[in-house]
C-alpha positions as CSV (number, residue, x, y, z in Angstrom):
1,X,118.0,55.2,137.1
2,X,119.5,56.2,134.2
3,X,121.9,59.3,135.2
4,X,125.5,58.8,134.6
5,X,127.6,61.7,133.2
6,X,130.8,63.2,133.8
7,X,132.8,66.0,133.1
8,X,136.3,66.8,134.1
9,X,138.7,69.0,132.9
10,X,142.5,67.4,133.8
11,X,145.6,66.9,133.1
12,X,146.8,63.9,131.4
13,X,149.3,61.9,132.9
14,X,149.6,58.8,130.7
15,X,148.2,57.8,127.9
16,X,148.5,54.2,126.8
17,X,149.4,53.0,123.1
18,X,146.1,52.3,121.0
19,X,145.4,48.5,120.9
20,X,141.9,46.9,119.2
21,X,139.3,44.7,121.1
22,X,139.0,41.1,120.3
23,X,136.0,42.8,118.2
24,X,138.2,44.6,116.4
25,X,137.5,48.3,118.0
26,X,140.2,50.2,119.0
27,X,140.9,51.2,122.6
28,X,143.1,53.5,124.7
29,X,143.5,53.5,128.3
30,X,144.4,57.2,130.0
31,X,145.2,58.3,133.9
32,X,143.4,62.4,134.1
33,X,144.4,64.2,137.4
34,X,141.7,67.0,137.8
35,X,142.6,69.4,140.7
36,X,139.5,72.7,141.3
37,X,137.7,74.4,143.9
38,X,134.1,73.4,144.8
39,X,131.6,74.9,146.8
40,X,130.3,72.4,149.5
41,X,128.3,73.5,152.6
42,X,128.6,77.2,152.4
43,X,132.5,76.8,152.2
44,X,135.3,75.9,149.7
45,X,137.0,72.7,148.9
46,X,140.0,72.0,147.6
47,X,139.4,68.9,145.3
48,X,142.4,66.5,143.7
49,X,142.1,63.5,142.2
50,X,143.6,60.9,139.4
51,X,140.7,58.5,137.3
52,X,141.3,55.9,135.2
53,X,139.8,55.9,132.0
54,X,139.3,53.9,128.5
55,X,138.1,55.5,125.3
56,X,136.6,52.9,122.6
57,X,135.9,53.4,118.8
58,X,136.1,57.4,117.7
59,X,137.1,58.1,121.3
60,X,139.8,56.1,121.2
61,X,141.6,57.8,118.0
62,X,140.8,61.4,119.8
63,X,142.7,60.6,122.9
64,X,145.5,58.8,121.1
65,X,146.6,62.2,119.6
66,X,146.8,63.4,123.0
67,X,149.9,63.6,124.8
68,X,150.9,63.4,128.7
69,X,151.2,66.8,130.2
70,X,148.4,68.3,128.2
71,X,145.2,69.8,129.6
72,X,142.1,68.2,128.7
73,X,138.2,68.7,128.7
74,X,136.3,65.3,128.1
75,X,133.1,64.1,129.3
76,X,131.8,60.7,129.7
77,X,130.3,58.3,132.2
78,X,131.5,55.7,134.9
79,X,131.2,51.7,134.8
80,X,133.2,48.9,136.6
81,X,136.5,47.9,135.5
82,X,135.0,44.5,134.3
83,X,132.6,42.4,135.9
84,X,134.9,41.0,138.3
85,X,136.5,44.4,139.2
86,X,134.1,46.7,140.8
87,X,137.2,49.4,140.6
88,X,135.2,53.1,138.6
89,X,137.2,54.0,135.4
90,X,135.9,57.1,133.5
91,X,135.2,55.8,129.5
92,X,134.9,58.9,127.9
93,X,133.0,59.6,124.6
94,X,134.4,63.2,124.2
95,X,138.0,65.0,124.5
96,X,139.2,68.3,123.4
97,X,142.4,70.4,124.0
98,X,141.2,73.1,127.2
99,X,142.1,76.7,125.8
């Protein structure tokens, strides 16, 4: 198995101050709502939700010039919290402003 990718375009609704890994990479921590309609069985669904997410290295810098409120596209995949957390956070490798 090696599928794991994730788009979403949202809204962001926090986006934490950049800090650096013990390794010295930087990292930022964001909250996205995405809100659409979907097609499931023949019908339409009205679909919200709000993800955690982390961006590390280039990603990180990218996000931090982001600001709450704003509309984002990013793309990504989805891992555990940590290895003792089995919570999904999105890590994203890819942001841009939605036009």
């Amino acid at each position: 198995m090696n599928a794991n990718a994730v788009t979403l375009t949202g809204t962001l609704l926090a986006v934490e101050p950049l800090r650096h890994t013990p390794a010295g990479l930087p990292l930022v921590g964001f909250k996205l709502a995405h809100e659409s309609e979907q097609s499931e069985a023949g019908m339409m669904r009205k679909v919200m939700c709000e993800i955690d997410g982390v961006a590390i290295g280039e990603s990180a810098a990218a996000v931090a010039t982001h600001k709450p409120g704003e509309i984002v596209n990013v793309s990504g995949f989805l891992a555990r919290k940590d290895r003792t957390n089995p919570k999904l956070i999105l890590h994203i490798t890819h942001i841009e402003k939605d036009h």
